[in-house]
N, C-alpha and C positions, 0 to 999 in steps of 0.2 A: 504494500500500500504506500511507502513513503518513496520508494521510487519513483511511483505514480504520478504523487503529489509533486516530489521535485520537477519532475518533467515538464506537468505544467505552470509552476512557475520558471521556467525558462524561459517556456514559452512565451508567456508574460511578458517578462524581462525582454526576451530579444523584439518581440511584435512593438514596448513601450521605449527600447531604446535611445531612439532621436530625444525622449526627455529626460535621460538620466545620465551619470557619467559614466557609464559604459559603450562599447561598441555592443553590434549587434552579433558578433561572430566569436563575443567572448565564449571561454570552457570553463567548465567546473571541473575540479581535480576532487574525488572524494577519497578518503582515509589512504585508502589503497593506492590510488596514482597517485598521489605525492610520496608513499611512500618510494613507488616504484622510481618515481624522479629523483631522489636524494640516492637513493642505491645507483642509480644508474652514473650519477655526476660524480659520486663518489671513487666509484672504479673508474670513470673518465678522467677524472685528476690521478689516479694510480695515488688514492689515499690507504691508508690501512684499513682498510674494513671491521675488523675486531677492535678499533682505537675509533674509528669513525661510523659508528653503527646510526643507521638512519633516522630511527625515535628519537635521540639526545642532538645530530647534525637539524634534523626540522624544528625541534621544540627550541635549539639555539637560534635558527634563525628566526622563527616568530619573535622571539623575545626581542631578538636584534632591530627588528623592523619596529615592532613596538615603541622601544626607545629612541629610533630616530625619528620615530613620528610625534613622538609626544616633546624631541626638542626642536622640531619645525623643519628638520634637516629633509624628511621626504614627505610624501602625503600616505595614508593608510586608508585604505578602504572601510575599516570597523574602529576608526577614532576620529572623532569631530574634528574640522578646522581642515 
């Protein structure tokens, strides 16, 4: 069922686009594909995989983005300003 319901707010989203700050061709990455993306970057920098495991490499960068968003330095989709 929550599949479902994601789907059609995509749908939403991409048909309301021209009024939001998104493009209409944006992706959603859920749990999974991001983790598959951090694994993949990982071994693409030929990092240590057992020292740069994907949970603690993604949870670092959210925090990171976090932080720069909340000192003005980029913008953050899920923080005001």
């Amino acid at each position: 069922m929550a599949g479902h319901f994601h789907a059609s707010c995509a749908r939403i989203l991409r048909r309301e686009a021209e009024f939001l700050p998104v493009e209409s061709n944006f992706v959603i990455f859920d749990a999974d594909d991001q983790e598959t993306l951090v694994k993949r970057a990982v071994k693409e920098l030929n990092l240590n995989e057992k020292l740069y495991r994907a949970p603690g490499v993604h949870t670092a960068n959210l925090k990171s983005q976090e932080r720069a968003a909340r000192a003005g330095r980029i913008s953050h989709p899920n923080l005001p300003g």
